[in-house]
C-alpha positions as CSV (number, residue, x, y, z in Angstrom):
1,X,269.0,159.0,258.5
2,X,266.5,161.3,257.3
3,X,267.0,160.3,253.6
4,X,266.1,157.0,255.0
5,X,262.7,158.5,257.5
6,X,262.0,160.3,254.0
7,X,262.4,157.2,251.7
8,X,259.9,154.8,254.5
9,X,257.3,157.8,254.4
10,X,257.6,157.7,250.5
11,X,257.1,153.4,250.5
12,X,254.6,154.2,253.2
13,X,252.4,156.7,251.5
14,X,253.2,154.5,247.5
15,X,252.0,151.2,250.1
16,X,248.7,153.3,251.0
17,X,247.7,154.4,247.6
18,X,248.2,150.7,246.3
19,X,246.1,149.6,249.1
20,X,243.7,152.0,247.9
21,X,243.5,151.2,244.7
22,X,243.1,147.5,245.6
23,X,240.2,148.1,247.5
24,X,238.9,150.5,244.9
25,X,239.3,147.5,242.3
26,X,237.9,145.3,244.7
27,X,234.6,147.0,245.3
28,X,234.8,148.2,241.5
29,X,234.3,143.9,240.7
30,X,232.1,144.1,243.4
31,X,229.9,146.6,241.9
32,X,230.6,145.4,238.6
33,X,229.1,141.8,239.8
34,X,225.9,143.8,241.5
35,X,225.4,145.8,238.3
36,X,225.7,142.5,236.0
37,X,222.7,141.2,238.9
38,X,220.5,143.9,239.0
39,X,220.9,144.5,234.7
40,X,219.8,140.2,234.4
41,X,217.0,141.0,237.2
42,X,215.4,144.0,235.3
43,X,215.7,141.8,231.9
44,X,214.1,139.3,233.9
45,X,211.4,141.9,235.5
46,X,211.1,142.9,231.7
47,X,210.1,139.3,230.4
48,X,207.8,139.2,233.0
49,X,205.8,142.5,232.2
50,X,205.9,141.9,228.5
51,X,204.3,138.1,229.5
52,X,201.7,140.0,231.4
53,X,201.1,142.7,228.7
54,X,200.9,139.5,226.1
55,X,197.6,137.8,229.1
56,X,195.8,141.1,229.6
57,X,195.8,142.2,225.6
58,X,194.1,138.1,225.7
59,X,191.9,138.9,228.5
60,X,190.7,142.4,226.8
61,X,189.9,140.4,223.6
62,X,188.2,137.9,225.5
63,X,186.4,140.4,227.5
64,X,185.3,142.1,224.2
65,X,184.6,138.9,222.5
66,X,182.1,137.9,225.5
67,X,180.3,141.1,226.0
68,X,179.6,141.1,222.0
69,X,178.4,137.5,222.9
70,X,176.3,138.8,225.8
71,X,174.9,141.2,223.8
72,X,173.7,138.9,221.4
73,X,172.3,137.1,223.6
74,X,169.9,139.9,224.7
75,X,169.0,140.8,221.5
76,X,168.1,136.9,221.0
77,X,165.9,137.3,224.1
78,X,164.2,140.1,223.3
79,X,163.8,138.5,220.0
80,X,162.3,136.2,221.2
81,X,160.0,137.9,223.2
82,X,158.2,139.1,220.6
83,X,156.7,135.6,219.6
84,X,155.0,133.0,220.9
85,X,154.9,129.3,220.5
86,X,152.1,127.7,218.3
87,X,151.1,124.4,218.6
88,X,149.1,122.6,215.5
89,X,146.6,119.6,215.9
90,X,149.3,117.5,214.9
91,X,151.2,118.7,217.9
92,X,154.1,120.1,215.4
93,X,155.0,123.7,216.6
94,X,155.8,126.8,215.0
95,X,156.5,130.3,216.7
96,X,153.6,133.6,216.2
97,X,154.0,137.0,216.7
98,X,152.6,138.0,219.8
99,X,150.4,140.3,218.5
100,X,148.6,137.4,216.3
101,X,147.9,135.5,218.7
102,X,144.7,136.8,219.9
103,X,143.5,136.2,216.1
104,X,144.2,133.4,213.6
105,X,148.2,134.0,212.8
106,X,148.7,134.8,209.4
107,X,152.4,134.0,209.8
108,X,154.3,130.9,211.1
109,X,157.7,131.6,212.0
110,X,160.7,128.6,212.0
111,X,160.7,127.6,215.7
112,X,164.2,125.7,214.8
113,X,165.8,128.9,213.3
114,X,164.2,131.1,215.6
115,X,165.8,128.8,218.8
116,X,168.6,128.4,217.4
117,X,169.7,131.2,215.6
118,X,167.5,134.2,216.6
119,X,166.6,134.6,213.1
120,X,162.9,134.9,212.4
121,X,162.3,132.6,209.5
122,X,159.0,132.6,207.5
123,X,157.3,129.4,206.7
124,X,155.9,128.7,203.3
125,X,153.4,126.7,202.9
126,X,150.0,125.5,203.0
127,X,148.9,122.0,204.9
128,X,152.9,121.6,205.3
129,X,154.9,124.3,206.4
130,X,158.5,124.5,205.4
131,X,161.5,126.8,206.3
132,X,163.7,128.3,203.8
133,X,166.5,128.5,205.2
134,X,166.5,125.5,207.2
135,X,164.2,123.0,205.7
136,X,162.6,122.4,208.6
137,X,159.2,121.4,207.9
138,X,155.6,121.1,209.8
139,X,152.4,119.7,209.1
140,X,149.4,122.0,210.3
141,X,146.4,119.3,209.1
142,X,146.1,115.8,210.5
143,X,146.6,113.4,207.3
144,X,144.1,111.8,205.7
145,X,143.5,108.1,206.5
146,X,144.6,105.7,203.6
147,X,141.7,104.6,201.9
148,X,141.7,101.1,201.1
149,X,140.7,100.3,197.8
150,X,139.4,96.2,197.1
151,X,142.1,93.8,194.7
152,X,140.5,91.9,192.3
């Protein structure tokens, strides 16, 4: 009868350590299904961050590409600043230094190039004044009436 006591303890003890080992499998799928989670939520946490990197490297250049416009902007206005507008008779205009102004202006800058641009063009010319770069083009003189002359 011990043989027998002896043989149950043996089944009892082989029963424990299977029951053991089944639980040890079962939480080993269980943490094999939480790893397998976690590994697709950091590849998914990764996408994300590498989506964000991608916007702020667009946002930097954006940020760089408007303070360069910014600061041509204030070099336009102080530019600008410098001159003055002209009008002629013929109510065409043309921009002066500011330091001409009190005077007759020896130079006539493009108003067109000058607006538009923030380049200070010269204008050549005598009665008509004409821009270089733009062809822009100004009259400083009132034309001359026609003068009729008689058919015969």
């Amino acid at each position: 009868m011990l043989d027998w006591f002896a043989g149950a303890v043996e089944s009892a003890k082989t029963m424990k350590e299977i029951g053991q080992s089944l639980l040890t499998i079962r939480d080993e799928n269980i943490i094999r299904e939480r790893v397998y989670e976690l590994n697709n939520n950091l590849m998914d946490l990764q996408q994300k961050l590498l989506e964000a990197q991608l916007n702020q490297m667009e946002l930097v250049q954006r940020i760089q590409a408007l303070e360069g416009e910014k600061e041509q902007a204030s070099q336009s206005v102080s530019l600008k600043a410098q001159y003055a507008l002209h009008t002629f008779v013929t109510s065409a205009h043309a921009y002066v230094l500011k330091t001409e102004e009190q005077g007759v202006p020896t130079h006539f800058y493009c108003s067109h190039c000058l607006e538009t641009e923030s380049l200070a063009i010269t204008l050549q010319g005598s009665t008509i004044l004409s821009c270089p770069k733009c062809k822009y083009s100004v009259r400083t003189t009132p034309r001359k009436p026609f003068e009729t002359t008689a058919f015969r």
